[in-house]
C-alpha positions in Angstrom: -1.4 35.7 -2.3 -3.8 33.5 -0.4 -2.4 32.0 2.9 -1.6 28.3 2.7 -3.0 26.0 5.2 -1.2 24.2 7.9 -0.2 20.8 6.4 -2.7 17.9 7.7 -0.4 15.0 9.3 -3.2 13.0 9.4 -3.3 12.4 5.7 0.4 12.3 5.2 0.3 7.9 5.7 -2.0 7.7 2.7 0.1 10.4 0.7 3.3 8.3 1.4 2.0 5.0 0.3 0.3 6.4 -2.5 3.7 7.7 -4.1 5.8 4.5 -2.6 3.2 2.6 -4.6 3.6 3.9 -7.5 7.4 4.1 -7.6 7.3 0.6 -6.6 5.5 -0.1 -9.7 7.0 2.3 -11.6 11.2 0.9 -10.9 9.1 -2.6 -11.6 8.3 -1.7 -14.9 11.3 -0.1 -16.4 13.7 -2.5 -14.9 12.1 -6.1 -14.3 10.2 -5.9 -17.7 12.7 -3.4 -19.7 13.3 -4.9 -23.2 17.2 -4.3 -22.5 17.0 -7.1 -19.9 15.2 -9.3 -22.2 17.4 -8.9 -25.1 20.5 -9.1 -22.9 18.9 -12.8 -21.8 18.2 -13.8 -25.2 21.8 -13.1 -25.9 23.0 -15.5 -23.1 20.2 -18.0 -23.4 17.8 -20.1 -25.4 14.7 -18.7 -26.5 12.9 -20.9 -24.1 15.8 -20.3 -20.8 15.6 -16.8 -21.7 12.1 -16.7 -21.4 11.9 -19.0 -18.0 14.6 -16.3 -16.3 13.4 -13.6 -17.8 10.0 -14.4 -16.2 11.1 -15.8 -12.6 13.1 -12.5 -12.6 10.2 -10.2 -12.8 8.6 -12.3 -10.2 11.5 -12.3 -8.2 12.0 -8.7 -8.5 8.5 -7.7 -7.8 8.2 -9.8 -4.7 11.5 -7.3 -2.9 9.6 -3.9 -4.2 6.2 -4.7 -3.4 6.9 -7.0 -0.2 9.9 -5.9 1.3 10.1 -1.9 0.7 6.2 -1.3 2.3 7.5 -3.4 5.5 10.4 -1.5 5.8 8.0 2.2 5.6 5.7 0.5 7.8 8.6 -0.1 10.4 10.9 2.4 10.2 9.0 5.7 8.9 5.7 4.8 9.9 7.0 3.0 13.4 3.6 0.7 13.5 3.2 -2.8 13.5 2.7 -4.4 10.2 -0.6 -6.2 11.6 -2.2 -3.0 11.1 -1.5 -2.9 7.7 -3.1 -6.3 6.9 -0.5 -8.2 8.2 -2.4 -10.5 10.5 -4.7 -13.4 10.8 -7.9 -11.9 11.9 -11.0 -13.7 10.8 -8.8 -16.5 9.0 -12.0 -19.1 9.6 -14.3 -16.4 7.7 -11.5 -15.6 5.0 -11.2 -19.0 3.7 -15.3 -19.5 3.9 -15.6 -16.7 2.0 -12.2 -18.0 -0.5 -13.6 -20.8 -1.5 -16.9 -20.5 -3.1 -15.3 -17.5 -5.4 -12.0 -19.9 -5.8 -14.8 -22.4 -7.7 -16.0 -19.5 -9.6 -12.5 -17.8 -10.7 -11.7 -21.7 -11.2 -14.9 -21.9 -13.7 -13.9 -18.3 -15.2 -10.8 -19.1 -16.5 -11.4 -22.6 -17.8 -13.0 -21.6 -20.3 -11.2 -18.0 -20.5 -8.2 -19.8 -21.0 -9.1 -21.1 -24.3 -9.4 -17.9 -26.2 -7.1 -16.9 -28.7 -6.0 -13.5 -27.0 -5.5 -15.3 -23.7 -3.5 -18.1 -25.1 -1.1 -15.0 -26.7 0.3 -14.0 -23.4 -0.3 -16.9 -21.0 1.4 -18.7 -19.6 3.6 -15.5 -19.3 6.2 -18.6 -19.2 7.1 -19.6 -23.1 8.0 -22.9 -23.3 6.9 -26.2 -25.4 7.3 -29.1 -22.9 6.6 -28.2 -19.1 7.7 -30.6 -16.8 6.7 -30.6 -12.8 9.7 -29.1 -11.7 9.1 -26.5 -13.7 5.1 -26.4 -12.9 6.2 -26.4 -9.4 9.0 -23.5 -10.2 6.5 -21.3 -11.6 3.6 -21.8 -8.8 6.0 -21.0 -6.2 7.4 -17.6 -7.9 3.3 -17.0 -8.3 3.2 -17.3 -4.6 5.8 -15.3 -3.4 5.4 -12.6 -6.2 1.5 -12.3 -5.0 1.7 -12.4 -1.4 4.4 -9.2 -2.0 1.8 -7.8 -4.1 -0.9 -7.9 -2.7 1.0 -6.7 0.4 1.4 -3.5 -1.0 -2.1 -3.0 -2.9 -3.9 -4.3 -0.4 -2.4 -3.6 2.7 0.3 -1.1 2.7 -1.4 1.2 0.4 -5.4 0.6 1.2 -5.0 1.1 5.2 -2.7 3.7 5.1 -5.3 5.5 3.0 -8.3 4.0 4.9 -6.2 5.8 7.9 -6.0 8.8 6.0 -9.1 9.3 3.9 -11.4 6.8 5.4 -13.5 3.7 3.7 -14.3 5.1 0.5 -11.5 6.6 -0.4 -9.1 4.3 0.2 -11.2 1.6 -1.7 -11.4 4.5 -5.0 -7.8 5.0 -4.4 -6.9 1.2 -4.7 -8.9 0.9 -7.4 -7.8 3.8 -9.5 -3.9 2.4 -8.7 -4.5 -1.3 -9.5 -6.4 -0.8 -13.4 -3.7 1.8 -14.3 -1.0 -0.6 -13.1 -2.6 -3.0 -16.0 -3.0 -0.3 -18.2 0.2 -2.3 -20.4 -1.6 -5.4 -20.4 -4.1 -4.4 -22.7 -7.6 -2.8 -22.2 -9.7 -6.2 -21.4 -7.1 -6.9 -17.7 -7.0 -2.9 -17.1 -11.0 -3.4 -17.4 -11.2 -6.3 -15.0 -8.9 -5.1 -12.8 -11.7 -2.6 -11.8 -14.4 -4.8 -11.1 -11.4 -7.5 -9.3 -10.0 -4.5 -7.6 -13.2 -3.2 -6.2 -13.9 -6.7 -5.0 -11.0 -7.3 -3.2 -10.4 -3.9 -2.0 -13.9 -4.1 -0.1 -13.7 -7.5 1.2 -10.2 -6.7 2.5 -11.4 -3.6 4.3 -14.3 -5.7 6.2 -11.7 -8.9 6.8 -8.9 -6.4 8.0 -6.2 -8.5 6.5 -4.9 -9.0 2.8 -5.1 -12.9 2.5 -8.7 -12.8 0.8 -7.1 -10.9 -1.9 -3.9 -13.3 -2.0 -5.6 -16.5 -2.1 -8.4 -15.0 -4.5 -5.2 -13.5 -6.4 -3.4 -16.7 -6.6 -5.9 -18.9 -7.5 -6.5 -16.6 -10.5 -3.0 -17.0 -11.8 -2.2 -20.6 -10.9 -5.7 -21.7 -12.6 -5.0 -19.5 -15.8 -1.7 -20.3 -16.2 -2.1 -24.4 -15.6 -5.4 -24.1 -18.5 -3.4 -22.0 -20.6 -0.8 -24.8 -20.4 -3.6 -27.4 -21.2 -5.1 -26.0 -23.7 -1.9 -24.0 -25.6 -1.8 -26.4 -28.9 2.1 -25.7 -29.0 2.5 -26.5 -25.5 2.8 -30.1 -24.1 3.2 -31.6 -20.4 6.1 -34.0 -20.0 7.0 -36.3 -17.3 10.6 -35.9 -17.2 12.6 -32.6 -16.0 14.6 -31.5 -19.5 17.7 -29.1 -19.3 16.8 -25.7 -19.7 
């Protein structure tokens, strides 16, 4: 029997968030978007309430399991500041030069995107016929808090503990390999983006040593899809007033 070797602590960080990561996503998926939950809110609710909770509870959900568990690693296993795990405001000046000229761009992307049939099937994830601003507002702020916790565990918690462990290139094949199979249920046209995306803000992350690129980048990807989608959904209206839900 060949002789094992002695364990490598140093790659142990990377290991860790590699399997926290994907347990994260993992508990995400068979509980936030179980169809038990969604029949069991369709039950309760309206078609349309249903779908606003149903929605703002996968948000909600995901925001604790990719936000909150990493920190908690981070501080109590790992015992290191979270400003090494992209939690800091290093090169905040740079970040938002380099955020807003692809912001224009994503903004251009999903414009016209947004107007294709497949796109219009699933977005906004939020199925309603008359949105009102409170509700606009309800939704951009779950998109917020949802992406900052996600992005806090893709790239942060997972990409520096395996740029700690592996080094530059592995960490960014390792985030990139994680994030597309994450998409894998959404179909293969997101799991294929999600490569090019991923490599993108996996690299730009690294060389900015924080994760607000990718949040910003993130959220002006969601917020810009979902508000065409909105525009251009022909069963879907804007409305002034707030209506009962």
């Amino acid at each position: 029997m060949p002789e094992l070797p002695e364990p490598d602590l140093k790659l142990l960080p990377g290991s860790i968030a590699i399997v926290i990561t994907i347990l994260a996503f993992l508990v995400f998926y068979f509980i936030a978007i179980s169809s038990r939950l969604g029949m069991r809110l369709h039950l309760r609710f309206s078609p349309e309430a249903a779908s606003v909770r149903s929605i703002l509870l996968q948000r909600l959900t995901g925001t604790v399991l990719y936000g909150f568990v990493p920190v908690l690693v981070v501080v109590l296993v790992f015992r290191m500041p979270i400003s090494h795990y992209g939690w800091n405001s290093e090169n905040l000046a740079r970040t938002l030069t380099w955020w807003i000229p692809i912001a224009l761009l994503v903004v251009a992307v999903t414009y016209f995107a947004a107007r294709n049939g497949i796109s219009l099937a699933s977005y906004p994830q939020i199925r309603v016929r008359q949105w009102d601003p409170g509700l606009i507002l309800l939704s951009a702020l779950s998109w917020t808090v949802y992406l900052a916790g996600y992005e806090s565990m893709f790239r942060g918690f997972l990409l520096f503990s395996c740029l700690e462990s592996f080094g530059f290139w592995p960490a960014v094949i390792i985030n990139i390999s994680i994030y597309s199979l994450v998409h894998l249920p959404k179909g293969y046209r997101e799991t294929l983006g999600s490569v090019f995306l991923g490599f993108i803000l996996a690299y730009t992350t690294l060389r900015l040593g924080s994760f607000w690129f990718a949040f910003l980048v993130h959220l002006t990807l969601a917020l810009s899809n979902e508000w065409f989608s909105i525009a251009f959904h022909p069963d879907m209206t804007l409305v002034r007033n707030q209506t009962s839900r």
